[in-house]
mmCIF file of the N, C-alpha and C atoms, coordinates in Angstrom:
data_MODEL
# 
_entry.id   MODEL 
# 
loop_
_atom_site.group_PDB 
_atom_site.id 
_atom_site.type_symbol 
_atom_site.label_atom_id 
_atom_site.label_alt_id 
_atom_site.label_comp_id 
_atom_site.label_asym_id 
_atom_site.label_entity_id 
_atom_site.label_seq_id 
_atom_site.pdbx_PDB_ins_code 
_atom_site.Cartn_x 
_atom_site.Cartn_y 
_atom_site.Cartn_z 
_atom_site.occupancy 
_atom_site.B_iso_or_equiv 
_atom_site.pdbx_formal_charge 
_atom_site.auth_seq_id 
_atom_site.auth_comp_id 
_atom_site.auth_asym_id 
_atom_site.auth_atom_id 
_atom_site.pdbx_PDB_model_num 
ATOM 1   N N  . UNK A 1 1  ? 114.547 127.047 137.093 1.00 0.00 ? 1  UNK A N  1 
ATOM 2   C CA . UNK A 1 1  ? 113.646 126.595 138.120 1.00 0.00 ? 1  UNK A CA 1 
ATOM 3   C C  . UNK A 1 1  ? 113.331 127.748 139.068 1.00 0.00 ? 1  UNK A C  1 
ATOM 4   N N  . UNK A 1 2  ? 112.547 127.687 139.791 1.00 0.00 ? 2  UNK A N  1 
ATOM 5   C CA . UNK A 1 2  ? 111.430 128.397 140.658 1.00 0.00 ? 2  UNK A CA 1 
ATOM 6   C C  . UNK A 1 2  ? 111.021 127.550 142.074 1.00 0.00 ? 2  UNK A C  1 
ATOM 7   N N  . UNK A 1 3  ? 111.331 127.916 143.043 1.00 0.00 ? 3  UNK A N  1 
ATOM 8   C CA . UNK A 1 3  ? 110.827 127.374 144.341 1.00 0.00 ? 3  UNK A CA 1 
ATOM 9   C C  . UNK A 1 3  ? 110.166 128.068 144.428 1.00 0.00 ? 3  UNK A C  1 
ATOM 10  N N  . UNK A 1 4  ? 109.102 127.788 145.468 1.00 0.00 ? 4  UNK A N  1 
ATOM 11  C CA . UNK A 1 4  ? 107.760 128.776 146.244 1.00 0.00 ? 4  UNK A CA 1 
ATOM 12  C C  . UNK A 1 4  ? 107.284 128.209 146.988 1.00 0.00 ? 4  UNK A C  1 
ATOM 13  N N  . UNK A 1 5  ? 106.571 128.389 148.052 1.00 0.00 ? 5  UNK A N  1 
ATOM 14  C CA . UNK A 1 5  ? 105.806 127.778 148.922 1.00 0.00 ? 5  UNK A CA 1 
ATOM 15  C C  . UNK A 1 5  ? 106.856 127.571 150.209 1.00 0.00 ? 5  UNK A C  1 
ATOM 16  N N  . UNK A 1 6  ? 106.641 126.184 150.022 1.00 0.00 ? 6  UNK A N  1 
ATOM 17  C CA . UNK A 1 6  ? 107.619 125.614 151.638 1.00 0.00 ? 6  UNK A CA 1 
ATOM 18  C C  . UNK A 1 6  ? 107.346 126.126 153.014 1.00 0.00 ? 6  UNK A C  1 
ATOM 19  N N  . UNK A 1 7  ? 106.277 127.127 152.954 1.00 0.00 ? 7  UNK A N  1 
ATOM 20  C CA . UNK A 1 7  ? 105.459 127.532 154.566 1.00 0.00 ? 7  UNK A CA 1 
ATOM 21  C C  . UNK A 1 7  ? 104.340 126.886 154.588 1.00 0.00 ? 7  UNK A C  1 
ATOM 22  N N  . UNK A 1 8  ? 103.564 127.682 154.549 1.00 0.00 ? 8  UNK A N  1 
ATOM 23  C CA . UNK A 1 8  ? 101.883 127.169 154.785 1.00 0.00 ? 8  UNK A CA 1 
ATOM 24  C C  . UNK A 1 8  ? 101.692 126.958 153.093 1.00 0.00 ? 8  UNK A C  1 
ATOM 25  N N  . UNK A 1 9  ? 101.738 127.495 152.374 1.00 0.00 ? 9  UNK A N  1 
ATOM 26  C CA . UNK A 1 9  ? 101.155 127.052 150.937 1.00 0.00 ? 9  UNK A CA 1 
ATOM 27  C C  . UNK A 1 9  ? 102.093 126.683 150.139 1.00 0.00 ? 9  UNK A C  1 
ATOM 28  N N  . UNK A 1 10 ? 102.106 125.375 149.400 1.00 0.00 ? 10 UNK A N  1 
ATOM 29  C CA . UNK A 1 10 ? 103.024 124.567 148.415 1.00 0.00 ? 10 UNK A CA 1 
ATOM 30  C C  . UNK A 1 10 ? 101.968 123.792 147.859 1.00 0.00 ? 10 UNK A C  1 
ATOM 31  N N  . UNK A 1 11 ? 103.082 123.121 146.791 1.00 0.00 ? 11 UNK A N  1 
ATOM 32  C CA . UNK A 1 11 ? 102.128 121.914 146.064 1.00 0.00 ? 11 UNK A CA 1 
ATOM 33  C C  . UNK A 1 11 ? 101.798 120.879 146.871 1.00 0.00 ? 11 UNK A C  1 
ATOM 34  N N  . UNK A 1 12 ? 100.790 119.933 145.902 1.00 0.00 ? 12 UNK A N  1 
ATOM 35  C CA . UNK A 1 12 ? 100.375 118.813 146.602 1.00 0.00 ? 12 UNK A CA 1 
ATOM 36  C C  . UNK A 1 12 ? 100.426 117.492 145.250 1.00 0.00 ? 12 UNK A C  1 
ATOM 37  N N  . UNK A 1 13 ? 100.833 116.500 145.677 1.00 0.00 ? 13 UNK A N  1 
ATOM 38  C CA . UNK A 1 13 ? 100.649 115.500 144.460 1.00 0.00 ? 13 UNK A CA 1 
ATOM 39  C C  . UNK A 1 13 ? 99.779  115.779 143.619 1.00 0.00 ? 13 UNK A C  1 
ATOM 40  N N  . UNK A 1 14 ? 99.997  114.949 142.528 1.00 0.00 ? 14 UNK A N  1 
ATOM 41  C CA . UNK A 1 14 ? 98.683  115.974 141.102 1.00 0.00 ? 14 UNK A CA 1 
ATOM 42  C C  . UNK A 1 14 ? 99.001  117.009 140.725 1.00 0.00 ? 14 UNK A C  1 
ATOM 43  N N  . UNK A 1 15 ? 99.524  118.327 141.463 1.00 0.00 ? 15 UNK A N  1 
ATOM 44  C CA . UNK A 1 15 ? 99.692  119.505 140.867 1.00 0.00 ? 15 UNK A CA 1 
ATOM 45  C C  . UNK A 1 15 ? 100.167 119.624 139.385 1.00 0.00 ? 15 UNK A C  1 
ATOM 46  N N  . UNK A 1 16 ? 101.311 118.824 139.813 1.00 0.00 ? 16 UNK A N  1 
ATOM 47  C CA . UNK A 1 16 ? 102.416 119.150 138.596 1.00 0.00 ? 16 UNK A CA 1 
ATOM 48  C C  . UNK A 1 16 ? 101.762 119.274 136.934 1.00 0.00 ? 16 UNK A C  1 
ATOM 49  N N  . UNK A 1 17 ? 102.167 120.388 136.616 1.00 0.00 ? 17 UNK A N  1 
ATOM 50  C CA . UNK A 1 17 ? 101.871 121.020 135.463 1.00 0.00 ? 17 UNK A CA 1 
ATOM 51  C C  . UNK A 1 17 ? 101.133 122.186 135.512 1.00 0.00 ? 17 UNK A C  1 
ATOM 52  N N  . UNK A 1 18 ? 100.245 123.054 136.757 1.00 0.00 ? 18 UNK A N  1 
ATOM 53  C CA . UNK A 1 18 ? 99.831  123.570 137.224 1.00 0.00 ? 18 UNK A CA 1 
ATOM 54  C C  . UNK A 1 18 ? 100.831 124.886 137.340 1.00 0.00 ? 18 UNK A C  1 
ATOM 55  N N  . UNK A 1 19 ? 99.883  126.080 137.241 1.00 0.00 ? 19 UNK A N  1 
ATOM 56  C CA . UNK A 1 19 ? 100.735 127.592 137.164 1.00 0.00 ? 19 UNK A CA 1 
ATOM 57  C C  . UNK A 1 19 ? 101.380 127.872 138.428 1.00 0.00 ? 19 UNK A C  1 
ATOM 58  N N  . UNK A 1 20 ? 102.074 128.855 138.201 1.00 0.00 ? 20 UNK A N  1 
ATOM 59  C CA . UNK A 1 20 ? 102.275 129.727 139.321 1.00 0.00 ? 20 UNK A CA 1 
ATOM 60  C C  . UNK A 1 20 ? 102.253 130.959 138.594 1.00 0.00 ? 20 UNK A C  1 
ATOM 61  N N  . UNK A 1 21 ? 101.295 131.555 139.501 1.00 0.00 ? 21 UNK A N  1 
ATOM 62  C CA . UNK A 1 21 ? 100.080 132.835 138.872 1.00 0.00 ? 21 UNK A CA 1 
ATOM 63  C C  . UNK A 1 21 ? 100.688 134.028 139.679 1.00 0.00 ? 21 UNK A C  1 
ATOM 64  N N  . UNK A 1 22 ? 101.381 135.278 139.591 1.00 0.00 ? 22 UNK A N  1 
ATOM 65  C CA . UNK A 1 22 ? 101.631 136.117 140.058 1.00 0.00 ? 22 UNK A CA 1 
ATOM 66  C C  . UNK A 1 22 ? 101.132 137.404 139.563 1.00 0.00 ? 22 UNK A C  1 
ATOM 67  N N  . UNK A 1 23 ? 100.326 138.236 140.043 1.00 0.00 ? 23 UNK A N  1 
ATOM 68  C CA . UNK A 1 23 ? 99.625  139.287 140.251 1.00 0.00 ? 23 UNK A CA 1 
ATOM 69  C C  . UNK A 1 23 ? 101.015 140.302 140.297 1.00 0.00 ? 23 UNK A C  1 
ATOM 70  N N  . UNK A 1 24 ? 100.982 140.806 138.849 1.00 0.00 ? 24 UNK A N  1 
ATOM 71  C CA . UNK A 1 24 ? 101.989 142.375 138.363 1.00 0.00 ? 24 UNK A CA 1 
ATOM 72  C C  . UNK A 1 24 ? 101.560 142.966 137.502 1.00 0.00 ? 24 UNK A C  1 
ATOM 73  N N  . UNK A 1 25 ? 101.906 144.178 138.480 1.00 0.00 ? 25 UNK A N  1 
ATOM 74  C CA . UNK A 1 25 ? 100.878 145.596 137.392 1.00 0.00 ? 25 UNK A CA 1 
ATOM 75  C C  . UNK A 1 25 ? 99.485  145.267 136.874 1.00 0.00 ? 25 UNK A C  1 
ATOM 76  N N  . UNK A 1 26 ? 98.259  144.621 137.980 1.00 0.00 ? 26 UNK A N  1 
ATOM 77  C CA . UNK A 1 26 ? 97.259  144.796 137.589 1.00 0.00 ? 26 UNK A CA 1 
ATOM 78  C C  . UNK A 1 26 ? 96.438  143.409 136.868 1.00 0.00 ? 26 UNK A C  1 
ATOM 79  N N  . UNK A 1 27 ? 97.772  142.504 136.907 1.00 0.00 ? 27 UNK A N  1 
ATOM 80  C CA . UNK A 1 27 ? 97.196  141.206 136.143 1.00 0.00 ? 27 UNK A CA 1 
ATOM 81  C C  . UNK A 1 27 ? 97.883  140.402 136.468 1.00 0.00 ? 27 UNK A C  1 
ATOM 82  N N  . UNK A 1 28 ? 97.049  139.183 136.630 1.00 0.00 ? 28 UNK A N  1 
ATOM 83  C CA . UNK A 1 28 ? 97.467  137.738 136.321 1.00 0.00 ? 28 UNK A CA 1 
ATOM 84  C C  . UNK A 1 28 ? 98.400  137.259 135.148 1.00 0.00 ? 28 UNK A C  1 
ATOM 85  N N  . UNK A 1 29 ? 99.783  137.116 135.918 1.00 0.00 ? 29 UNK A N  1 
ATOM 86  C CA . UNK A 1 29 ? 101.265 136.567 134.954 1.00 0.00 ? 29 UNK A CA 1 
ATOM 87  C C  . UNK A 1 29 ? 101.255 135.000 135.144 1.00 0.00 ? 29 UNK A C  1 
ATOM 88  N N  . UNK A 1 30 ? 102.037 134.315 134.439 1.00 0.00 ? 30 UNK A N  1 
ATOM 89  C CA . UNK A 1 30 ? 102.258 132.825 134.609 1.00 0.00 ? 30 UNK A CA 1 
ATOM 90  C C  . UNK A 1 30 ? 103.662 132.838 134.584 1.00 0.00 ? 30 UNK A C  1 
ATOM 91  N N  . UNK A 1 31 ? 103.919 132.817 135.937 1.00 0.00 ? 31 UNK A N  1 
ATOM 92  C CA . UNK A 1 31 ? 106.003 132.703 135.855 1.00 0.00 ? 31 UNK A CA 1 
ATOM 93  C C  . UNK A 1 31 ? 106.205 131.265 135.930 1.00 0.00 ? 31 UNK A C  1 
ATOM 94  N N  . UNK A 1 32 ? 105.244 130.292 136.406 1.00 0.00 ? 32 UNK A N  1 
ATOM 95  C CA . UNK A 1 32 ? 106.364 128.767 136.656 1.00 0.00 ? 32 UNK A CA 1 
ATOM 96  C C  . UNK A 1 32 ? 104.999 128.042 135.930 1.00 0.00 ? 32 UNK A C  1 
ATOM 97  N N  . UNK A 1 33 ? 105.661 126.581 135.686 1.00 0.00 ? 33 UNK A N  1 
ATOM 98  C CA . UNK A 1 33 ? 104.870 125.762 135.420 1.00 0.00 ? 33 UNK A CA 1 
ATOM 99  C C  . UNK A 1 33 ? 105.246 124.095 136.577 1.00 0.00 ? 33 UNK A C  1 
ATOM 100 N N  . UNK A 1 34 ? 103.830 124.071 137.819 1.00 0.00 ? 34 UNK A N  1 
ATOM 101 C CA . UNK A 1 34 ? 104.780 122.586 138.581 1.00 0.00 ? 34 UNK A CA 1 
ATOM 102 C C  . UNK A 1 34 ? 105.248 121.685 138.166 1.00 0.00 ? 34 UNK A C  1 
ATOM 103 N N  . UNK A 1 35 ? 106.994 121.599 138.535 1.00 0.00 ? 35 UNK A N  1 
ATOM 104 C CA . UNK A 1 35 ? 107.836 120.193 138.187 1.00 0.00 ? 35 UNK A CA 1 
ATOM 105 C C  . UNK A 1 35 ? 107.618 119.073 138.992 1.00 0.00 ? 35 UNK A C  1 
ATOM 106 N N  . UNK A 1 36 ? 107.230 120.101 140.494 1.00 0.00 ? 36 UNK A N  1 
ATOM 107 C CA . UNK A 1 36 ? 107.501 118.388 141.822 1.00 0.00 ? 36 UNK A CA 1 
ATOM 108 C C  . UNK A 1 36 ? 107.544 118.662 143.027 1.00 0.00 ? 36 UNK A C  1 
ATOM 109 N N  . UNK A 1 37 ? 107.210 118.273 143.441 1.00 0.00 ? 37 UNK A N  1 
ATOM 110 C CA . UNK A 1 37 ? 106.539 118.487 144.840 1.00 0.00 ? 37 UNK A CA 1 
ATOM 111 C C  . UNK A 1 37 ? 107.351 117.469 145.975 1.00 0.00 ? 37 UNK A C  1 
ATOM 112 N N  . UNK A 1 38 ? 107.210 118.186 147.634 1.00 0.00 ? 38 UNK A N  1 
ATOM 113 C CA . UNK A 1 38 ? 108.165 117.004 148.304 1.00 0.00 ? 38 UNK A CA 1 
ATOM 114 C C  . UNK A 1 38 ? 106.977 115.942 148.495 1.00 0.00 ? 38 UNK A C  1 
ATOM 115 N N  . UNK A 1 39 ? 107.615 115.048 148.472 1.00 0.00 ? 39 UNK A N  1 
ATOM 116 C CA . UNK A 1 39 ? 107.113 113.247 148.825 1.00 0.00 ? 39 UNK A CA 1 
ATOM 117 C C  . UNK A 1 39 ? 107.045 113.444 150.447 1.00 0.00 ? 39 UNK A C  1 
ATOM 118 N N  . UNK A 1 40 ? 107.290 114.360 151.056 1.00 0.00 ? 40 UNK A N  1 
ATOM 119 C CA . UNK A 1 40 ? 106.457 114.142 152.363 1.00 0.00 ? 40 UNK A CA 1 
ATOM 120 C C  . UNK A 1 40 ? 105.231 115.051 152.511 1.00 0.00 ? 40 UNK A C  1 
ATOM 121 N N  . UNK A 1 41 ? 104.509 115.169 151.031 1.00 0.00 ? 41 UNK A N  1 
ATOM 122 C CA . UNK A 1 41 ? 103.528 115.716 151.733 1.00 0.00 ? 41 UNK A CA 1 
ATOM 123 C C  . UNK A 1 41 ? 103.045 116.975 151.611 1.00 0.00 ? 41 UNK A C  1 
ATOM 124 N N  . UNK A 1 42 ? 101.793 117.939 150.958 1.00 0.00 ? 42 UNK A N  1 
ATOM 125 C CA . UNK A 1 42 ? 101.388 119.077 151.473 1.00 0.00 ? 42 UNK A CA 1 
ATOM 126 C C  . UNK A 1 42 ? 101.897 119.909 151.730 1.00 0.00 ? 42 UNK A C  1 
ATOM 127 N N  . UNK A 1 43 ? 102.196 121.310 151.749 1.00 0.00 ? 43 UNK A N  1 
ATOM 128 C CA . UNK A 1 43 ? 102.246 122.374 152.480 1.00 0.00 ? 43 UNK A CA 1 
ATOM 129 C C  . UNK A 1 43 ? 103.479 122.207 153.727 1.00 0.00 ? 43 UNK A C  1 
ATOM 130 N N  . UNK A 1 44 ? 104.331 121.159 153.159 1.00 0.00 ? 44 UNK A N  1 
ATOM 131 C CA . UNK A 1 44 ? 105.413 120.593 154.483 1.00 0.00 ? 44 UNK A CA 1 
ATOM 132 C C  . UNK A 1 44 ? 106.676 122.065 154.579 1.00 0.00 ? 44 UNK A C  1 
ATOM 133 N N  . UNK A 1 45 ? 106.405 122.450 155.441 1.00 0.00 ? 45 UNK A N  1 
ATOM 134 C CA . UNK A 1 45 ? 107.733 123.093 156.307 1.00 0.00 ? 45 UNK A CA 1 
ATOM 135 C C  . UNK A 1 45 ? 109.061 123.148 155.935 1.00 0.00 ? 45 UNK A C  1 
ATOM 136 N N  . UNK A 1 46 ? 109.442 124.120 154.756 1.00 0.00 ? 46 UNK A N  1 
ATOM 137 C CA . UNK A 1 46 ? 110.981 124.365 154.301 1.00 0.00 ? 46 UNK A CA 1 
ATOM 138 C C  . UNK A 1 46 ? 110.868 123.302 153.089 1.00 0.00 ? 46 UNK A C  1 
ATOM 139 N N  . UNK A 1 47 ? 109.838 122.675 152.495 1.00 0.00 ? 47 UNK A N  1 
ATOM 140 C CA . UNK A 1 47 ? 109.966 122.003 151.733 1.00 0.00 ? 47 UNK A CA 1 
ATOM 141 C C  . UNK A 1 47 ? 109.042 122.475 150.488 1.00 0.00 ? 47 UNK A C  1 
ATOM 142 N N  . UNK A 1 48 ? 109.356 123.269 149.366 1.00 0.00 ? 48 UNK A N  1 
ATOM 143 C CA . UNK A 1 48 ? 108.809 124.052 148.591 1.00 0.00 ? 48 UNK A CA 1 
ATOM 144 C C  . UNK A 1 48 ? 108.832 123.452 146.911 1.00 0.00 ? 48 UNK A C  1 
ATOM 145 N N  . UNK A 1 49 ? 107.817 123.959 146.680 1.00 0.00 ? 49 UNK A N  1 
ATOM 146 C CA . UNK A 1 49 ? 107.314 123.356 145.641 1.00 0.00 ? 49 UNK A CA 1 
ATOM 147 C C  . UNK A 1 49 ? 108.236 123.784 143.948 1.00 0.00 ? 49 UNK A C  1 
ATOM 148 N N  . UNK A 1 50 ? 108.631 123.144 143.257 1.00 0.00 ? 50 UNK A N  1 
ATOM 149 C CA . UNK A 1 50 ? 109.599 123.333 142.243 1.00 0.00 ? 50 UNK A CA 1 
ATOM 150 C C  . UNK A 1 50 ? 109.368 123.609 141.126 1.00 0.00 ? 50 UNK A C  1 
ATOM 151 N N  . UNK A 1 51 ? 109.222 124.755 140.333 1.00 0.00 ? 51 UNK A N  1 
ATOM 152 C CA . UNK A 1 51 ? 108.157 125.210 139.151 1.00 0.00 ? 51 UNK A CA 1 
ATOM 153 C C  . UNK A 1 51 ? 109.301 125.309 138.134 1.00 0.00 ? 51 UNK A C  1 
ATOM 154 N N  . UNK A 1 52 ? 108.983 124.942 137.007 1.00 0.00 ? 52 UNK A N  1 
ATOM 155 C CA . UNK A 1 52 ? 110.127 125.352 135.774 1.00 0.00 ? 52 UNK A CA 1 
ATOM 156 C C  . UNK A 1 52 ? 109.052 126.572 135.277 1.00 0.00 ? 52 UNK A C  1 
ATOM 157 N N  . UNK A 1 53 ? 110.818 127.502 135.110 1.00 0.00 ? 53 UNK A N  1 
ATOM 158 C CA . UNK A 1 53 ? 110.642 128.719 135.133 1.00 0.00 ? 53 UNK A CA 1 
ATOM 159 C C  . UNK A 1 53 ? 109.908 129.154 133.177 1.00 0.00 ? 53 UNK A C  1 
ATOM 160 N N  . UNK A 1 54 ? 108.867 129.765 133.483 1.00 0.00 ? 54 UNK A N  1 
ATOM 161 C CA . UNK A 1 54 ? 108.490 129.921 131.910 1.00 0.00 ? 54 UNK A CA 1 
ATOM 162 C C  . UNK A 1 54 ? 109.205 130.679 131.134 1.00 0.00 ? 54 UNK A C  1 
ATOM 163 N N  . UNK A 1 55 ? 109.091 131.992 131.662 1.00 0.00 ? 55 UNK A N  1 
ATOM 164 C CA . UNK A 1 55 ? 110.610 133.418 130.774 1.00 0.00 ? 55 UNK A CA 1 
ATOM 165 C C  . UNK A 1 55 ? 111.323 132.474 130.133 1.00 0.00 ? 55 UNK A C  1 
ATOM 166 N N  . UNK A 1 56 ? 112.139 131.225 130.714 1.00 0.00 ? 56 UNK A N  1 
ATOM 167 C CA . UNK A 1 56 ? 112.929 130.615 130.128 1.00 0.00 ? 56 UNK A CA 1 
ATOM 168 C C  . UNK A 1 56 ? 113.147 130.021 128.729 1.00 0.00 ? 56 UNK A C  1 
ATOM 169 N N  . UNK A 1 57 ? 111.333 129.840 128.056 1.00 0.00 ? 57 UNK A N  1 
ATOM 170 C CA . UNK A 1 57 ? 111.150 129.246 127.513 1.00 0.00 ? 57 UNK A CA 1 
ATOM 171 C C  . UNK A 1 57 ? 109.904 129.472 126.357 1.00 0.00 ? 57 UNK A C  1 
ATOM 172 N N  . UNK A 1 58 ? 110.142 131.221 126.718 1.00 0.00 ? 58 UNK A N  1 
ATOM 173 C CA . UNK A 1 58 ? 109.017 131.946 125.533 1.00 0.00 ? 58 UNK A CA 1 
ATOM 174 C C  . UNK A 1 58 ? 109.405 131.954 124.222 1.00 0.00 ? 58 UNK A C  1 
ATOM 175 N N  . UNK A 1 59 ? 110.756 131.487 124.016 1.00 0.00 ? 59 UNK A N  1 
ATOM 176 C CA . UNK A 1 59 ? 111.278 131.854 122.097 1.00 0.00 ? 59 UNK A CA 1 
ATOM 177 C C  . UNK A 1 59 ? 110.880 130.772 122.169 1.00 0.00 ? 59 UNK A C  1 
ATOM 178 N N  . UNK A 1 60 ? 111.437 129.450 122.501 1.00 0.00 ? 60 UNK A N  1 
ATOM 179 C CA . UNK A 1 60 ? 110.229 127.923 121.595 1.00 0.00 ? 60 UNK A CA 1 
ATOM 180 C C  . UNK A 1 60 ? 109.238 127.937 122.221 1.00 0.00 ? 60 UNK A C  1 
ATOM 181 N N  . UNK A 1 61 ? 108.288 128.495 123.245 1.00 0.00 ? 61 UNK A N  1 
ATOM 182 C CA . UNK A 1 61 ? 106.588 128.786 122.742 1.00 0.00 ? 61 UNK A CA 1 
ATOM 183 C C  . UNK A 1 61 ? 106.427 129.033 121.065 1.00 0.00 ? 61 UNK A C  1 
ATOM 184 N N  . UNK A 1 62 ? 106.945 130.599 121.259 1.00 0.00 ? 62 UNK A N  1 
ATOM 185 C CA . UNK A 1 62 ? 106.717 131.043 120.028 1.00 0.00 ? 62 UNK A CA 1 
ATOM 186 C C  . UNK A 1 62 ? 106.841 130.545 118.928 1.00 0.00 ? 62 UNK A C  1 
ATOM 187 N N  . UNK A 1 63 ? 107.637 129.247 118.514 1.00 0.00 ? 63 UNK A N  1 
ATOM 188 C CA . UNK A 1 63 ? 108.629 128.902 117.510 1.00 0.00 ? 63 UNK A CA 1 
ATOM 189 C C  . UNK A 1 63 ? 107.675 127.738 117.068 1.00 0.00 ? 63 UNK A C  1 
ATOM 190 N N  . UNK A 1 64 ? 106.529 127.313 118.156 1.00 0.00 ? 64 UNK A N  1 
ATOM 191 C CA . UNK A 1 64 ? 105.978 126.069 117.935 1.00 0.00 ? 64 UNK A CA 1 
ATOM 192 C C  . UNK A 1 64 ? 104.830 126.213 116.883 1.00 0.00 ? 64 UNK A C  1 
ATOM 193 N N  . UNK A 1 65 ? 104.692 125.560 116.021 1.00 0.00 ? 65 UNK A N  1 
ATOM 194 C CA . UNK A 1 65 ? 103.034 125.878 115.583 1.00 0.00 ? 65 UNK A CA 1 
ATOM 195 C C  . UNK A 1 65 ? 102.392 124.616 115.924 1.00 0.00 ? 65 UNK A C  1 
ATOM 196 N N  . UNK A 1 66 ? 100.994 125.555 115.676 1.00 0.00 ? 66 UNK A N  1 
ATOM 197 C CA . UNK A 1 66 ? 99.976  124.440 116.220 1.00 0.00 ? 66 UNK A CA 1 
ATOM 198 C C  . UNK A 1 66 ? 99.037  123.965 114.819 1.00 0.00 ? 66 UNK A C  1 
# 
């Protein structure tokens, strides 16, 4: 897992499944994918948004066919 936000920018209901997009070396990465958000709400104060971590989970990407 992955926290982020919990100041001024976090998730909002709906998100979940939604990236977390980090800008390294020149490009757009995808480190989290949203798990959940606090139930009070928006952008709430120390309360940060919960991303499952992707790295975690690139050998079964790979492993899947489509």
């Amino acid at each position: 897992m992955v926290c982020a936000g919990g100041g001024s920018n976090s998730g909002c209901h709906g998100d979940s499944g939604g990236p977390l997009n980090c800008y390294v070396g020149g490009r757009w990465v995808v480190h989290g994918v949203t798990s959940f958000v606090s139930s009070l709400g928006c952008n709430t104060y120390r309360k940060p948004t919960v991303f499952s971590r992707v790295s975690n989970y690139i050998s079964w990407m790979n492993s899947v066919s489509i």
